[in-house]
C-alpha positions as a Python dict, from the first residue, in 0.01 Angstrom:
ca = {
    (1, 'X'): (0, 0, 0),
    (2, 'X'): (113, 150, -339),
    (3, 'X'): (-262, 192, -562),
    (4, 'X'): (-360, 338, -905),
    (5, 'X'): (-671, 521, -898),
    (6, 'X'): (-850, 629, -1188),
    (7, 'X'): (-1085, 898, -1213),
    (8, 'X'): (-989, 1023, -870),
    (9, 'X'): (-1137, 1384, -957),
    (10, 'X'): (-1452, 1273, -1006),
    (11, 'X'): (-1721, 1212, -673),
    (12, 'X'): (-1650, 818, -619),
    (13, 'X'): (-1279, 854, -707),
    (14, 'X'): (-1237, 1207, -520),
    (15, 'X'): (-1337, 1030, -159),
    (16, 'X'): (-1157, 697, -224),
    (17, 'X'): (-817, 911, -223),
    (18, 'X'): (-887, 1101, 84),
    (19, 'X'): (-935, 759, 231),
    (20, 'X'): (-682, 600, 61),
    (21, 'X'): (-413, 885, 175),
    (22, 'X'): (-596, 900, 536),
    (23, 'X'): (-476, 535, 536),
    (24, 'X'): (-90, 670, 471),
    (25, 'X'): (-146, 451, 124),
    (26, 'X'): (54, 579, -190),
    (27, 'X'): (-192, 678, -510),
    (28, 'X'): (-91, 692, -847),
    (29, 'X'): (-414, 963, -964),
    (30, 'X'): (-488, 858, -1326),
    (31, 'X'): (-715, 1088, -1469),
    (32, 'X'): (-839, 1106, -1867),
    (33, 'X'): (-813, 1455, -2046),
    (34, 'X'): (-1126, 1439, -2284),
    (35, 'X'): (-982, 1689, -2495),
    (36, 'X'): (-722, 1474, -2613),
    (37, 'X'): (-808, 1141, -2473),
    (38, 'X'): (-520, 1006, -2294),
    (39, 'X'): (-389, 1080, -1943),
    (40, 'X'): (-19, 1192, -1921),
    (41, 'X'): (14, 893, -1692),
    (42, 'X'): (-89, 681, -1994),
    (43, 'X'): (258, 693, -2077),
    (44, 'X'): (423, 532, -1814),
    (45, 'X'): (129, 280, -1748),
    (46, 'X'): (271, -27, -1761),
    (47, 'X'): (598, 85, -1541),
    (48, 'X'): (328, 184, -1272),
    (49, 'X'): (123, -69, -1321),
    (50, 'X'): (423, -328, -1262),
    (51, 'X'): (456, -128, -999),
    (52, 'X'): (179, -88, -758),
    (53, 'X'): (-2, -334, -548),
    (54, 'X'): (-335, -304, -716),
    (55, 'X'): (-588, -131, -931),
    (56, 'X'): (-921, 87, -833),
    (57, 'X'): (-1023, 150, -1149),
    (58, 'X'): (-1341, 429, -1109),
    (59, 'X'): (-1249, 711, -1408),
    (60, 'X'): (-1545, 692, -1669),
    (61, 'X'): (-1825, 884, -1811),
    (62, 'X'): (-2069, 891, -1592),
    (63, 'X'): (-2349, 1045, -1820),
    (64, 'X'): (-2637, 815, -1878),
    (65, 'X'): (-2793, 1028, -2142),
    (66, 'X'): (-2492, 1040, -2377),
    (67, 'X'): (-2550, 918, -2722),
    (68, 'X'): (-2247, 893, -2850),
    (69, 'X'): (-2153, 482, -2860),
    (70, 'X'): (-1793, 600, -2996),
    (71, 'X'): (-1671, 832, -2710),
    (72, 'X'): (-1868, 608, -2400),
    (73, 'X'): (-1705, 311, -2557),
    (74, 'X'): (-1375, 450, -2590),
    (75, 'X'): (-1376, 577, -2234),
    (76, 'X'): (-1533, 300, -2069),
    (77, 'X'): (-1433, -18, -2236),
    (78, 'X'): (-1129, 79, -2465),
    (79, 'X'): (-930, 250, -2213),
    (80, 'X'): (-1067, -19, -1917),
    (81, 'X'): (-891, -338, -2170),
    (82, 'X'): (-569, -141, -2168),
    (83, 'X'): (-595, -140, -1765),
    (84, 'X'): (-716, -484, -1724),
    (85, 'X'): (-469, -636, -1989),
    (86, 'X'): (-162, -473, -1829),
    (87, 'X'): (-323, -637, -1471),
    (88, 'X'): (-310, -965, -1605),
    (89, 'X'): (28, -937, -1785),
    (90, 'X'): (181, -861, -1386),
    (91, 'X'): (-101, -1036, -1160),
    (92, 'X'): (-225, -739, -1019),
    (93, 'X'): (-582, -734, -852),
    (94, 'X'): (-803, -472, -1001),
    (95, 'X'): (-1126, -323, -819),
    (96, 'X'): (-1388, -209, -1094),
    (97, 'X'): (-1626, 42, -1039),
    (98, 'X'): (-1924, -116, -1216),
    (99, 'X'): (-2303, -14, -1182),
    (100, 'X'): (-2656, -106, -1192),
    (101, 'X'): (-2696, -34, -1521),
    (102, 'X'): (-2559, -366, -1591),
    (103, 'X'): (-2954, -499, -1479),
    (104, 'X'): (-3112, -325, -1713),
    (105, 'X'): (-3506, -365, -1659),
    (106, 'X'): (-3343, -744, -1414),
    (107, 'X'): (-3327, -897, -1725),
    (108, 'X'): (-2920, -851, -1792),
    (109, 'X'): (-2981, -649, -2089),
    (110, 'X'): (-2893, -267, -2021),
    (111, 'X'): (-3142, 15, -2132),
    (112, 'X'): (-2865, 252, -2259),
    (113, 'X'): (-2493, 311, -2427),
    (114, 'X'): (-2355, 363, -2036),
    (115, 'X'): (-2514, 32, -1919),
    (116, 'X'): (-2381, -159, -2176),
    (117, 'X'): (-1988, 5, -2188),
    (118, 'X'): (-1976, -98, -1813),
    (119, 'X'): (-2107, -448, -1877),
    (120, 'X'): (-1878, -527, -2143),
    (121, 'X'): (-1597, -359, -1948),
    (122, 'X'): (-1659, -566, -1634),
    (123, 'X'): (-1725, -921, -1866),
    (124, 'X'): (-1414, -866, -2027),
    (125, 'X'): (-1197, -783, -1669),
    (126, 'X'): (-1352, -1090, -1566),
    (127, 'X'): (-1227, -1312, -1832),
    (128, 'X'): (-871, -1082, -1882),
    (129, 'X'): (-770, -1089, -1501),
    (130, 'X'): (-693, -1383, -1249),
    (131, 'X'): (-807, -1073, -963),
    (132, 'X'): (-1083, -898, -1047),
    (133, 'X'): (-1364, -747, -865),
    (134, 'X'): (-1687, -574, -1025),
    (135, 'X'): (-1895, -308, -785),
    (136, 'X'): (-2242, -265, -915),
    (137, 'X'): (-2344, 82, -742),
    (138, 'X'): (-2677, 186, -720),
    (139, 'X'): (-2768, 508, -667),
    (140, 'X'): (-2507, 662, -485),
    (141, 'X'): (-2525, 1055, -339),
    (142, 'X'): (-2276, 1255, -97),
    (143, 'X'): (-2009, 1480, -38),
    (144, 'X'): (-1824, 1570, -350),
    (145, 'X'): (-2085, 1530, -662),
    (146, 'X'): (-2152, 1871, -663),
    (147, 'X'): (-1982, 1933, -1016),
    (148, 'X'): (-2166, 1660, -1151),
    (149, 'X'): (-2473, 1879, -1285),
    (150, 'X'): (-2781, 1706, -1448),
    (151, 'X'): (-2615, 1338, -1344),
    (152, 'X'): (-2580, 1450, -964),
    (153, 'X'): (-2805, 1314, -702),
    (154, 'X'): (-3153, 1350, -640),
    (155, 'X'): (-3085, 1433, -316),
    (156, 'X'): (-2794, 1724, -411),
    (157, 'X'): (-3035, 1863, -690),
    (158, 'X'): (-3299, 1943, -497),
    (159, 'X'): (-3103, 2079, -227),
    (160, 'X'): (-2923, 2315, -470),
    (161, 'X'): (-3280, 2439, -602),
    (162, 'X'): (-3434, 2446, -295),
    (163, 'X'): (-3758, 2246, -450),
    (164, 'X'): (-3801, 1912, -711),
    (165, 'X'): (-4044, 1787, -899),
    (166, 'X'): (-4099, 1421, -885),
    (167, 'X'): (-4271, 1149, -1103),
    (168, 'X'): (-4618, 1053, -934),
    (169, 'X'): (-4599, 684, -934),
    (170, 'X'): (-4333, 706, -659),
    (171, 'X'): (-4081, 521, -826),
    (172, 'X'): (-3806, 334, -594),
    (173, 'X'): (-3428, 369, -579),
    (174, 'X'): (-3132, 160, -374),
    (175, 'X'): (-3014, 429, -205),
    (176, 'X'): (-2634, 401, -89),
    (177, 'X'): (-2435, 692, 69),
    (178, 'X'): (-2071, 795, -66),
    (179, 'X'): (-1881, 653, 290),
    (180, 'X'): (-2051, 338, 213),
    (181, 'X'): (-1940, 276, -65),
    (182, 'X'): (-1558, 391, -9),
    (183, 'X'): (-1593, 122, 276),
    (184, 'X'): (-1747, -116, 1),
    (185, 'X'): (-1384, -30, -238),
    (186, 'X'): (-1133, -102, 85),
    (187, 'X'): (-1338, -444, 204),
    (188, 'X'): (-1363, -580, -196),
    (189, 'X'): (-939, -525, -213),
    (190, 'X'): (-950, -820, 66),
    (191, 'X'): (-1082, -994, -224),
    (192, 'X'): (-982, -1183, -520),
    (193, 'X'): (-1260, -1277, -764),
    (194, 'X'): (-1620, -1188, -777),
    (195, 'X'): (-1906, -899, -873),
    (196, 'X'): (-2080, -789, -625),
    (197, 'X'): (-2373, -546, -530),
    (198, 'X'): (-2348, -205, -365),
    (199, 'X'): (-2652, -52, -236),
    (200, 'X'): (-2798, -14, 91),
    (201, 'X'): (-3013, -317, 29),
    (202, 'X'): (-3397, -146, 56),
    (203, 'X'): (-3588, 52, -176),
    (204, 'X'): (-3707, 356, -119),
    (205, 'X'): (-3855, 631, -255),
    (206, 'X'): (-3755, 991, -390),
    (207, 'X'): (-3949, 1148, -219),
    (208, 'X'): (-3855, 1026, 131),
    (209, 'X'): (-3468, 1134, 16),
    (210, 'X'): (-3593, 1485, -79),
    (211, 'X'): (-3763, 1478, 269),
    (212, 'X'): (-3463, 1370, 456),
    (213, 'X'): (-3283, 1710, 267),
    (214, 'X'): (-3558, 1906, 429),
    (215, 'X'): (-3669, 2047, 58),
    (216, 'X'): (-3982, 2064, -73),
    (217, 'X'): (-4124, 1876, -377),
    (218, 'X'): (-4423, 1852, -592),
    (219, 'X'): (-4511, 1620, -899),
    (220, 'X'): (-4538, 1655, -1255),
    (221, 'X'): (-4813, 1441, -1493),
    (222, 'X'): (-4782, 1110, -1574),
    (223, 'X'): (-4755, 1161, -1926),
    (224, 'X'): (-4413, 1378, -1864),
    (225, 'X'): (-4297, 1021, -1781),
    (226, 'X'): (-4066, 837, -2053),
    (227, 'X'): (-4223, 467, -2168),
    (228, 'X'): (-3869, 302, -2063),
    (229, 'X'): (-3845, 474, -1755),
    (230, 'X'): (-3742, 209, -1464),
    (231, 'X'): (-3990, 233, -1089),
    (232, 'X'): (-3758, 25, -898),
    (233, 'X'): (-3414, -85, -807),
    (234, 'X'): (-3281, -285, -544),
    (235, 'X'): (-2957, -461, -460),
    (236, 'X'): (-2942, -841, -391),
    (237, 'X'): (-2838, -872, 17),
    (238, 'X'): (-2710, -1211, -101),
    (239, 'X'): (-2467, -1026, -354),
    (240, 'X'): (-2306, -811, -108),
    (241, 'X'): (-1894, -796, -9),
    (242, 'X'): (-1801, -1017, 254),
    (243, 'X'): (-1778, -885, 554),
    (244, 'X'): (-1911, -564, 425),
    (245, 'X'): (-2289, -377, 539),
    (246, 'X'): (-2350, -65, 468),
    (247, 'X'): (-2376, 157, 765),
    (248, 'X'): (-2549, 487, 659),
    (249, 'X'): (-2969, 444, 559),
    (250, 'X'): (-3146, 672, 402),
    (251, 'X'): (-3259, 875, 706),
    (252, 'X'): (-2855, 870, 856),
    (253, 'X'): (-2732, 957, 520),
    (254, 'X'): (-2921, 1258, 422),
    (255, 'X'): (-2861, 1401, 787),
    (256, 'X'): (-2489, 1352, 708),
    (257, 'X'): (-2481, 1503, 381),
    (258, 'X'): (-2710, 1790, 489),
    (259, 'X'): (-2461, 1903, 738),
    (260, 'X'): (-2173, 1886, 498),
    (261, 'X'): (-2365, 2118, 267),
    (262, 'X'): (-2500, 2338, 485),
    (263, 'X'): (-2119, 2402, 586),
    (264, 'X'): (-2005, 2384, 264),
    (265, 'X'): (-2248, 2700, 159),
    (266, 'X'): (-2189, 2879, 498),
    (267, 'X'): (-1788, 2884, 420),
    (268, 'X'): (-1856, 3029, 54),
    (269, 'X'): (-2050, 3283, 170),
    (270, 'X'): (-1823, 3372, 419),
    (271, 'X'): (-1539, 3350, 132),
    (272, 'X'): (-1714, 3557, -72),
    (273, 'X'): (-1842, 3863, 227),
}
């Protein structure tokens, strides 16, 4: 297999081409300079593109608290019609990293600017491409978010600080570990149409993930809580890839990313004695 993958230095796209090179596959890396906007790749898109056997397209700006519409359009749907135009214009399949966002409060209508650049990104690769697939990730945590900062994980944040504090009406997430969802990426490229949902399938709260990371936690007052803030999320079972089922619950993936970290610290140290 001969892929593009975009935004393979970021946490989704950084496991997807281990995999993808575990497999023996061949990966054009496409990955966005923000200081000048383009990709040197961006040059020769359309040769590769003509080229390859599909799309994975993951590279955006993750950052749900960004204000500015301009830049998280031009990232997220600008740079996404360029993709999804050159798919159609050589029938390649493309695999879209979409998200949750896209639900907004379950009524369709996203609460912020990142909600709404992947929803018009994935409406208009629907309508632009014969093969297209949206993934709507939930709240996804593992191995290789740690530069992510403030937009990281629940679950890597409060390991890195060793304590959290959490909201008091025990809000609920979908929950989905990183191998998951890299399983999720491989079974949807069977596919040719279709969005579906990728999430674990339960909700469950923060505080049983900070629990399975063996850190402590405590709460803050209610009033620290902002009025559009959302309790609970939860992917449709009916929505899922077929074939696919996630693998790793909440309990299985916190145990597996606790080892990785725990390594991950005990070779730094050892780096850096």
């Amino acid at each position: 297999m001969k892929v593009i993958l975009t935004g393979s230095n970021g946490f989704i796209g950084s496991n997807l081409l281990k995999k993808f090179r575990d497999l023996g596959w061949y990966v054009w890396e496409i990955n966005v300079n923000e200081s000048t906007n383009k990709a040197p790749e961006y040059a020769h898109l359309e040769n590769i593109i003509e080229q390859c056997d599909g799309v994975f397209h993951v590279g955006a700006i993750s950052d749900t608290t960004l204000h500015d519409c301009n830049k998280m359009l031009y990232y997220n749907y600008t740079l996404s019609k360029d993709i999804f135009d050159l798919a159609r214009k050589y029938d390649k399949k493309v695999v879209y990293s979409s998200s949750a966002a896209t639900y907004g409060l379950g009524d369709g209508l996203p609460t912020n600017i990142y909600g709404w650049s992947k929803k018009l990104a994935e409406e208009y690769g629907l309508k632009a491409c014969e093969k297209f697939v949206a993934l709507r990730y939930f709240n996804v945590y593992g191995p290789g978010e740690e530069h992510k900062g403030k937009m990281a994980s629940v679950a890597y944040q409060a390991y890195n600080k060793g304590s959290f504090t959490l909201f008091p009406k025990k809000p609920k997430r979908d929950f989905v570990y990183i191998k998951d969802v890299v399983n999720a990426n491989l079974a949807a490229a069977k596919l040719d149409r279709g969005i579906f949902d990728v999430g674990y399938g339960d909700a469950m709260s923060f505080e049983e993930l900070v629990k399975g990371m063996n850190i402590k936690f405590n709460y803050t007052t209610e009033d620290k809580i902002p009025g559009w803030y959302q309790y609970h999320t939860c992917a449709n079972k009916n929505m899922r890839i077929p074939g696919w089922n996630p693998i790793y619950n909440i309990k299985d993936g916190t145990f597996d990313y606790l080892k990785y970290l725990i390594f991950t610290r005990n070779q730094i140290v050892k780096i850096e004695s």
